[in-house]
C-alpha positions as CSV (number, residue, x, y, z in Angstrom):
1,X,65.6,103.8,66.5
2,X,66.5,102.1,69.5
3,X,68.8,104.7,71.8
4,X,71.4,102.9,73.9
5,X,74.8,103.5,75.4
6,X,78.2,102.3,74.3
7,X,79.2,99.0,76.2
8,X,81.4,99.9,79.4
9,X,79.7,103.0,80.1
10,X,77.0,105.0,82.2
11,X,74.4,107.5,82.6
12,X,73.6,108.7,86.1
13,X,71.2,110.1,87.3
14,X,71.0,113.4,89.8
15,X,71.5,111.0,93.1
16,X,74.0,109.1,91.4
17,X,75.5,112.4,90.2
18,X,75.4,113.9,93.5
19,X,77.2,111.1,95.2
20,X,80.1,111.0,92.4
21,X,80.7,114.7,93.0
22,X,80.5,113.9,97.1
23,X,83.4,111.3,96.3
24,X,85.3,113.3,94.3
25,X,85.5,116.3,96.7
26,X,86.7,114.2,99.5
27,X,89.4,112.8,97.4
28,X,90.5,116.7,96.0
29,X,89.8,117.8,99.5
30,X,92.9,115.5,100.9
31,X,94.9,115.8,98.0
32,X,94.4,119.5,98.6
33,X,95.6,118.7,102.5
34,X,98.9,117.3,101.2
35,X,100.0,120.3,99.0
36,X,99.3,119.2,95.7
37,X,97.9,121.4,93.0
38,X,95.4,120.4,90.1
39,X,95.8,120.0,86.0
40,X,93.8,119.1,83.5
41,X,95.1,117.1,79.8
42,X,92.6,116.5,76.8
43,X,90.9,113.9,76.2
44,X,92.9,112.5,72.7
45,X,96.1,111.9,73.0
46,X,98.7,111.1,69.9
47,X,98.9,108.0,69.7
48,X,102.6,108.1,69.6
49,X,102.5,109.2,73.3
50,X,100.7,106.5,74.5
51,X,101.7,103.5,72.7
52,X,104.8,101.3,74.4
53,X,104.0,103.0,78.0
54,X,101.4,100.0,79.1
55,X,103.0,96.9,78.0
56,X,101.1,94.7,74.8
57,X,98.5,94.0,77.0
58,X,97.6,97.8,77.6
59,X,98.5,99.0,74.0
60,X,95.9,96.8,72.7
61,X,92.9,98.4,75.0
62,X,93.7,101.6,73.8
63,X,90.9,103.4,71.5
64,X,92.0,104.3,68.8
65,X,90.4,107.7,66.9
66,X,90.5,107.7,63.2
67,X,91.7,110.1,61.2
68,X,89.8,113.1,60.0
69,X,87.9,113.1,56.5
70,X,89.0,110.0,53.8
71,X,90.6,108.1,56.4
72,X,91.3,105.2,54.3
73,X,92.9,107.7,51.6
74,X,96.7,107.2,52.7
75,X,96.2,103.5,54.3
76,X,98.7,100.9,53.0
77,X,96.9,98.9,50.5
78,X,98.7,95.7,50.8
79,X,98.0,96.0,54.6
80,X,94.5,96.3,53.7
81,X,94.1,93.3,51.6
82,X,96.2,91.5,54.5
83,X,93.9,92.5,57.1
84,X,97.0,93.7,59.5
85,X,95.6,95.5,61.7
86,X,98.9,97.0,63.5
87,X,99.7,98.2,59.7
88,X,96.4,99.7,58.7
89,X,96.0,101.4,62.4
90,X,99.0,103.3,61.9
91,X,98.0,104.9,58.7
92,X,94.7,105.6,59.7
93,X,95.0,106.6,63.1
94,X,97.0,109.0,64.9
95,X,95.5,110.1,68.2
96,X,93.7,108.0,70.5
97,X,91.8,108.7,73.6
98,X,93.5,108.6,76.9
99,X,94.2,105.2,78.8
100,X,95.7,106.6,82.2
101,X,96.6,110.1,83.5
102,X,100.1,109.1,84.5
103,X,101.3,108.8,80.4
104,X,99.6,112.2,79.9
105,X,101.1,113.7,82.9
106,X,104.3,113.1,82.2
107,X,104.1,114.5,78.9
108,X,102.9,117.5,80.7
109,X,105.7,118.1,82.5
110,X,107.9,118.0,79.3
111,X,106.1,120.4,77.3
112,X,105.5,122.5,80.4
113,X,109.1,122.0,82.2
114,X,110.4,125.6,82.1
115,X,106.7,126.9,83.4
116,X,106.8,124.4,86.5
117,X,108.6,124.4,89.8
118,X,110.4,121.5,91.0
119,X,109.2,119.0,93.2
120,X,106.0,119.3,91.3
121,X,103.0,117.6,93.1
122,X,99.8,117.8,91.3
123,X,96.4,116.0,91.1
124,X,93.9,115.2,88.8
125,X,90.4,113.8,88.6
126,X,89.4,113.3,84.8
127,X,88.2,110.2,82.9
128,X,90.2,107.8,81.2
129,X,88.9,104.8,78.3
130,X,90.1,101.5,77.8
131,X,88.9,99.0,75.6
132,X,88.5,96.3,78.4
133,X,85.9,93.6,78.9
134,X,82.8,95.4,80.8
135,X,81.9,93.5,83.8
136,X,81.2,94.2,87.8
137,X,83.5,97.2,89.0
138,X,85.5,97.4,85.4
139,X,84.3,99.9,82.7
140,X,85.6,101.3,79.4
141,X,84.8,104.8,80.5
142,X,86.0,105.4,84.3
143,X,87.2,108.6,85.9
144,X,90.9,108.2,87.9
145,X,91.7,110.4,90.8
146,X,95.6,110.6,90.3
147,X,98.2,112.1,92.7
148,X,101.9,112.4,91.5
149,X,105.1,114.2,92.3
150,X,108.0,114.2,90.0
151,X,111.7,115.7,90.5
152,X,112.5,114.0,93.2
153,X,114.1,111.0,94.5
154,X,113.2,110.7,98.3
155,X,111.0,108.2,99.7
156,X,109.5,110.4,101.3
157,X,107.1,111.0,99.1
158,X,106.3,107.2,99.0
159,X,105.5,107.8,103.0
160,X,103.4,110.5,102.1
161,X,101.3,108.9,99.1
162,X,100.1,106.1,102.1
163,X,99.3,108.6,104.0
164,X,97.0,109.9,101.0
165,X,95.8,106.1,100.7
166,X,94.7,105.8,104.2
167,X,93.1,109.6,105.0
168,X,91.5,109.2,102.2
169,X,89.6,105.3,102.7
170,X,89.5,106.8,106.4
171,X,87.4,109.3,105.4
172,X,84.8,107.7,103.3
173,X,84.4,104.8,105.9
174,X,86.0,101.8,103.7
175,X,88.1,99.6,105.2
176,X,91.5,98.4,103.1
177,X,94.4,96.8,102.8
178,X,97.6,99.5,101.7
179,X,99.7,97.0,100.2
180,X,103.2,97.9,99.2
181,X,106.2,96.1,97.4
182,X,108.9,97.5,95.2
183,X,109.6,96.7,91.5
184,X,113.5,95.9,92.0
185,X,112.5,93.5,94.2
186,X,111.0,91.4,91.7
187,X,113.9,92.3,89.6
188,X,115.8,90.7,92.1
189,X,114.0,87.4,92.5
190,X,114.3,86.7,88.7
191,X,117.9,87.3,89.1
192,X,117.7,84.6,91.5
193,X,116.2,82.3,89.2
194,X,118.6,82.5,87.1
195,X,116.7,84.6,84.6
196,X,117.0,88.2,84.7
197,X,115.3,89.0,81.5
198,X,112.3,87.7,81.8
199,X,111.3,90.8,84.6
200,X,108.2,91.7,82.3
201,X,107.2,88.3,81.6
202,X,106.9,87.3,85.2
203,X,105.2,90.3,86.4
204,X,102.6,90.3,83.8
205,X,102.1,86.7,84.8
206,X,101.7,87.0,88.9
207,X,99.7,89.8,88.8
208,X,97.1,87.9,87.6
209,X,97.5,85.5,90.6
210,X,94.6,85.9,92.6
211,X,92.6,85.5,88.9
212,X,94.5,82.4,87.5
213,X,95.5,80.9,90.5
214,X,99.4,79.3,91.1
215,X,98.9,76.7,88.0
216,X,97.7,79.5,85.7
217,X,100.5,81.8,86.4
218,X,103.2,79.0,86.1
219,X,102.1,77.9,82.6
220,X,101.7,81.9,81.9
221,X,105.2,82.1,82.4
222,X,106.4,79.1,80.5
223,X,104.4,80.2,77.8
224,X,106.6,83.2,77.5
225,X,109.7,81.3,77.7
226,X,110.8,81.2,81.3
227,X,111.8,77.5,81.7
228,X,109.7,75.7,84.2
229,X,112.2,75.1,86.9
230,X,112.6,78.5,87.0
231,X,109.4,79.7,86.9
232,X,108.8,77.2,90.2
233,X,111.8,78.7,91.2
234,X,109.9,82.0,91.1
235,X,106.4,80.9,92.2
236,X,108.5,79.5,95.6
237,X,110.2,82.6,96.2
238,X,106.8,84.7,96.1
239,X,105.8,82.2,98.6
240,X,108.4,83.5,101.0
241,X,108.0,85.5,104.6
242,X,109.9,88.7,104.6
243,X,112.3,88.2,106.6
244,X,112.9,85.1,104.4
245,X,113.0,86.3,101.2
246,X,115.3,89.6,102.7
247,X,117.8,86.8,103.0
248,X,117.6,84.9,99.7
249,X,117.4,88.8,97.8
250,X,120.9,90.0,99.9
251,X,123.1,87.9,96.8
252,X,121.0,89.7,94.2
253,X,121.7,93.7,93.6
254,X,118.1,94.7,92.6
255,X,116.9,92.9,95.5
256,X,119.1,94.1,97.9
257,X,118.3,97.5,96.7
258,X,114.3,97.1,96.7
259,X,114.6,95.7,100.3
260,X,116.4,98.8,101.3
261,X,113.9,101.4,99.9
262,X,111.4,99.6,101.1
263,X,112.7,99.5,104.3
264,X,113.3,102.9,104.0
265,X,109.5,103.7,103.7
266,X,108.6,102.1,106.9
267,X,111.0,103.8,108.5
268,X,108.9,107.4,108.0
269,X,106.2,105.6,108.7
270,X,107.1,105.0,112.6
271,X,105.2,106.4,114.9
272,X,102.4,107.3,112.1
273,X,99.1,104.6,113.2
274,X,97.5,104.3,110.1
275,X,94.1,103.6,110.4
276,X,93.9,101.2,107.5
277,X,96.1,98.0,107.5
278,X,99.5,98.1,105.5
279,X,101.7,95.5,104.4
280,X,104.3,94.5,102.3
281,X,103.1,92.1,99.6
282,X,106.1,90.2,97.6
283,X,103.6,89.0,95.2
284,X,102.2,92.5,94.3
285,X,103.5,92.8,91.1
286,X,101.5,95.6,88.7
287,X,102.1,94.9,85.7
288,X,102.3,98.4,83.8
289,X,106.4,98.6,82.6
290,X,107.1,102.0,83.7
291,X,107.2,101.6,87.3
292,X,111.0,100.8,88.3
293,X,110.5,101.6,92.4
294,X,108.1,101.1,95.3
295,X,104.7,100.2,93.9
296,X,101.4,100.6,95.7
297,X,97.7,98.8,95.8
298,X,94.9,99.0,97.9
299,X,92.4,96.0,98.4
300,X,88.9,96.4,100.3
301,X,88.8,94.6,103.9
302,X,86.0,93.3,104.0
303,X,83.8,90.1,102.7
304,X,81.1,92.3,102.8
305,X,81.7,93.3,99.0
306,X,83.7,91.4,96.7
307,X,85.3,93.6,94.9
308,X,88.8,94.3,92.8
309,X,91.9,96.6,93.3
310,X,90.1,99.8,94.8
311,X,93.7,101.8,93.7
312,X,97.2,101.5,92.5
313,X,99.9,103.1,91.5
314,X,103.8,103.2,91.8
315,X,107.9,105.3,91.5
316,X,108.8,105.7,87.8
317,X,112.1,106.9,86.8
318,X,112.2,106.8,83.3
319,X,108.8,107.7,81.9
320,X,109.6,111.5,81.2
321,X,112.9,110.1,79.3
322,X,110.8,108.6,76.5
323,X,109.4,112.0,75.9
324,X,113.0,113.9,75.5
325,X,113.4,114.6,79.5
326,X,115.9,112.9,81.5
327,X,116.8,112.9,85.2
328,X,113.0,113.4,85.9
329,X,111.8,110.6,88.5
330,X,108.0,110.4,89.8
331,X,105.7,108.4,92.0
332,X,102.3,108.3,91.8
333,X,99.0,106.6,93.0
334,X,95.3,106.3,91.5
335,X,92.4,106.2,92.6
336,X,89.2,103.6,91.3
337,X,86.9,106.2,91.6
338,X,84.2,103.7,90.1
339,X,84.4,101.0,91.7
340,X,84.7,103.4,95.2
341,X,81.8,104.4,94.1
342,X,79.7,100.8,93.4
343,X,81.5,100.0,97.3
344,X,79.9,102.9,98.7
345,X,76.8,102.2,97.5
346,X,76.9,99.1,98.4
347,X,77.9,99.4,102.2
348,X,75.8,102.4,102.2
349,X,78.1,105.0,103.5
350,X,76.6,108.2,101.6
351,X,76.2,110.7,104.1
352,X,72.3,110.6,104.6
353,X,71.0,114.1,103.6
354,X,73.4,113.7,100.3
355,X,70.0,113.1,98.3
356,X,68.3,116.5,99.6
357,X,68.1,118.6,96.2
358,X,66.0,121.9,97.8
359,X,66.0,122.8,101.1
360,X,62.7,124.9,100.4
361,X,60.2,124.5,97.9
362,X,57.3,127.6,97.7
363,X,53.9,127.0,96.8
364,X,51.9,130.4,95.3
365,X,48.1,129.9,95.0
366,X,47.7,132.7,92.2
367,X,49.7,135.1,90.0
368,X,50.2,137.7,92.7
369,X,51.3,135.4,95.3
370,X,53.9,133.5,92.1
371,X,55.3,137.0,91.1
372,X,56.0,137.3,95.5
373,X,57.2,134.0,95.9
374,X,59.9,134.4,92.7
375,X,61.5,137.2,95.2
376,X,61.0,135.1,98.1
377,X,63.6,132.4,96.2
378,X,65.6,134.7,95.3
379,X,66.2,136.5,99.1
380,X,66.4,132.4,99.9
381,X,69.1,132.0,97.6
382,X,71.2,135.3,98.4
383,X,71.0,133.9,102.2
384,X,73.0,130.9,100.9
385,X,69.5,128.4,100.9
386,X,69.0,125.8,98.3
387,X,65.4,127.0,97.4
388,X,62.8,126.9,94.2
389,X,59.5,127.8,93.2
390,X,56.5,125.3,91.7
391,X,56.8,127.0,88.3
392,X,53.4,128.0,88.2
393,X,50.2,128.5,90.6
394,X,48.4,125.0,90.7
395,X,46.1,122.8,92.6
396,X,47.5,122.6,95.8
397,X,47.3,119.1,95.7
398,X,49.4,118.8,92.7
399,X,52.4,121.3,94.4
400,X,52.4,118.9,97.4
401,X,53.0,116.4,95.5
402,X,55.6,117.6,93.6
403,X,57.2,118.5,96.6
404,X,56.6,115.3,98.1
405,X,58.5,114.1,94.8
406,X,61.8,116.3,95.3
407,X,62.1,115.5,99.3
408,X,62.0,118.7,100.3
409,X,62.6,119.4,104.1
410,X,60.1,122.4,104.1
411,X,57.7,124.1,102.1
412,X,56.2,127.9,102.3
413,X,53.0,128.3,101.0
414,X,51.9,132.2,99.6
415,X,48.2,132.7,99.6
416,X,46.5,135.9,99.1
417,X,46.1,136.3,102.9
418,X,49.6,135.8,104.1
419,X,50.8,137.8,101.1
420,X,48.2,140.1,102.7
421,X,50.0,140.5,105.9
422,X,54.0,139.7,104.7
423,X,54.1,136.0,105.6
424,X,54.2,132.2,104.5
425,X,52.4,129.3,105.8
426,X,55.6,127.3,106.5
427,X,55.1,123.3,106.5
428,X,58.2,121.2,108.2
429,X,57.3,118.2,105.9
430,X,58.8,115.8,108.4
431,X,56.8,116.3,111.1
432,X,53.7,118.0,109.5
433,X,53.5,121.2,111.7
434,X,53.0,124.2,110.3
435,X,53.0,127.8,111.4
436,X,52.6,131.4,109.9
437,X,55.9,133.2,109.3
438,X,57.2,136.6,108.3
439,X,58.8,136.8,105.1
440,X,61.6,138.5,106.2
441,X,61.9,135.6,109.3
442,X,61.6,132.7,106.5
443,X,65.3,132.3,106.1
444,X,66.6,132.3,109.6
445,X,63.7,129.6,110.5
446,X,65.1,127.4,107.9
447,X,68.4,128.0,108.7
């Protein structure tokens, strides 16, 4: 049998492992910084809880789990012979696994409501699946770094989540763009063009700009039925300065509203210097349908990488409402943990003794010396020492060269004549010097 992996996903090995668990402790570390606390949701959710939260587009990337047993036992014949899929999968499917953590979270905080405390921030770092076409930066398994607060209004809290944004690219040495717009904003500019029902169908359009270009998004949009005047109408508004478009969005009431919040953000922001650049972007669109306020995404600043959205997220005020709980706003930002990842390695920004699994390896040259150097590792290890022992006395030759494998900084080699007089032959593997040590000095000379 030939092993492989599922499409859109990866092993990794113990460097690669090492640097994803770096990443993800710089990330907790901030989130940590700004009060919030951490969850955890399963895996599978019902199906029911995440279908109608990402828009047609998102419903049809979620993995679906069949049902348990004779899943074809209770599946509508007739949809069968039809081959309708949206009929069959509802009879033979009812969970599916998770596409975001924001869905999940919110149904969190309605089955948990009367065991939380109000505003609640938390954060989570778990993997999420999506049925999407596997290329450079996108996967079908990927872990999100999520940050949320919900119960409360104040913009604030949009302030703060830049703040996140920036600490947070500050810290691992990547430069970005913060970019920031707010949904009723666009609201307003399809009020202006005269078509303000077509909200979804022009975001889910222009935020494939920078993919389609400005002729792929206008036949987008008249493919869902917003005339073509109007959609020009659109595309020319997105076009627009700020202060520009503040004026043609004062006649609209979304608009007018959007400009104001937004506003509103930079105003906490004064006399904060990020360290990253931020912007308002009219044309930032994200096209998931529960975001109704401010909405957030972070490009990389450089052309040393090309590379996709390294983060997004936005305000929802309705998202808990679907689930029974009203009066429950959020906002929220993600993290593309992968694709951080593939621009760290890239740009090389892994601290450099990241890779260094031992910071001792002993070498025994009989049975005596192995039995002293297993307590040697262990006094190592109590003194807070990353330290292991060649699992068996050997050719010397051959524990060198295992050593040589691993990287180790040092090695202490047991013979019978420094076990004779309490000691180690202590090798700096760098430099090649080596000296006789007591036992009892081993750790402090590492240290």
């Amino acid at each position: 049998m030939k092993v492989s992996l599922p499409k859109g996903t990866r092993d990794f090995l113990p460097a690669q492992a090492r640097k994803r668990k770096y990443l993800f402790s710089q990330i907790e570390q901030v989130f940590q910084y700004f009060g919030y606390v951490p969850i955890e949701t399963p895996v599978l959710e019902n199906l029911s809880t995440l279908m109608g939260k990402y828009g047609e587009e998102g419903d049809n990337l979620l993995f679906k789990v069949l049902n348990n047993g004779d899943f074809l036992a209770k599946a509508d014949a007739q949809a069968l012979t039809d081959r309708d899929s949206s009929r069959v999968v509802s009879d033979i499917a009812k969970r599916g696994l998770r596409y975001d953590l924001t869905v999940p979270f919110a149904r969190f905080v309605v089955m948990h409501q009367h065991e939380l405390y109000f505003p609640f921030k938390r954060y989570q770092i778990q993997p999420v699946w999506r049925a999407d076409r596997p290329q450079r930066g996108r996967y079908q398994e990927f872990y999100q770094c999520d940050v949320d607060v919900v119960g409360s209004e104040s913009l604030m809290y949009e302030a703060e989540l830049i703040q996140i944004y920036d600490t947070v690219f500050h810290k691992l040495g990547i430069p970005v763009e913060i970019r920031v717009n707010n949904r009723k904003i666009l609201a307003g500019i399809v009020e202006s063009a005269g078509v303000p029902d077509k909200l979804t169908e022009m975001t889910v359009a222009i935020d494939k700009l920078d993919k389609i270009g400005v002729n792929g998004v206008l036949e987008e949009m008249v493919r869902k039925g917003i005339p073509e005047g109007n959609a020009l109408h659109i595309l020319n508004t997105i076009q627009l300065d700020w202060d520009e478009l503040v004026n043609t969005l004062t006649q609209t009431i979304s608009g007018a509203k959007g400009v104001a919040e937004l506003e509103q953000v930079w105003e906490y922001l004064e006399g904060i210097s990020p360290n990253n650049h931020l912007s308002k972007d009219i044309r930032l669109a994200r096209g998931l349908n529960y975001y109704t306020g401010c909405i957030f995404e972070i490009a990389l600043a450089t052309d040393q990488v090309q590379m996709g959205s390294l983060g997004g997220g936005g305000r929802y005020a309705e998202l808990t409402g679907v689930f029974g709980l009203d009066n429950m706003p959020g906002v929220g930002i993600s993290f593309g943990a992968e694709r951080i990842y593939d621009v760290m390695d890239e740009l090389q920004l892994w601290p450099k003794d990241l890779d260094r699994q031992l910071d001792l390896l002993v070498l025994a040259m009989d049975d005596v010396c192995h039995r002293a150097g297993f307590k040697l590792v262990s006094d190592l290890r109590l003194a807070h020492l990353r330290a292991d022992l060649y699992p068996q006395p050997d050719k010397f030759k051959k524990q060198m060269k295992y050593a040589d494998t691993l990287g180790v900084p040092w090695v202490a080699i047991i013979g019978p004549e420094e076990l004779q007089e309490q000691e180690v032959t202590l090798k700096n593997m760098s430099t090649g010097e080596q000296s006789r040590v007591s036992i009892r000095e081993v750790a402090a000379k590492i240290q």
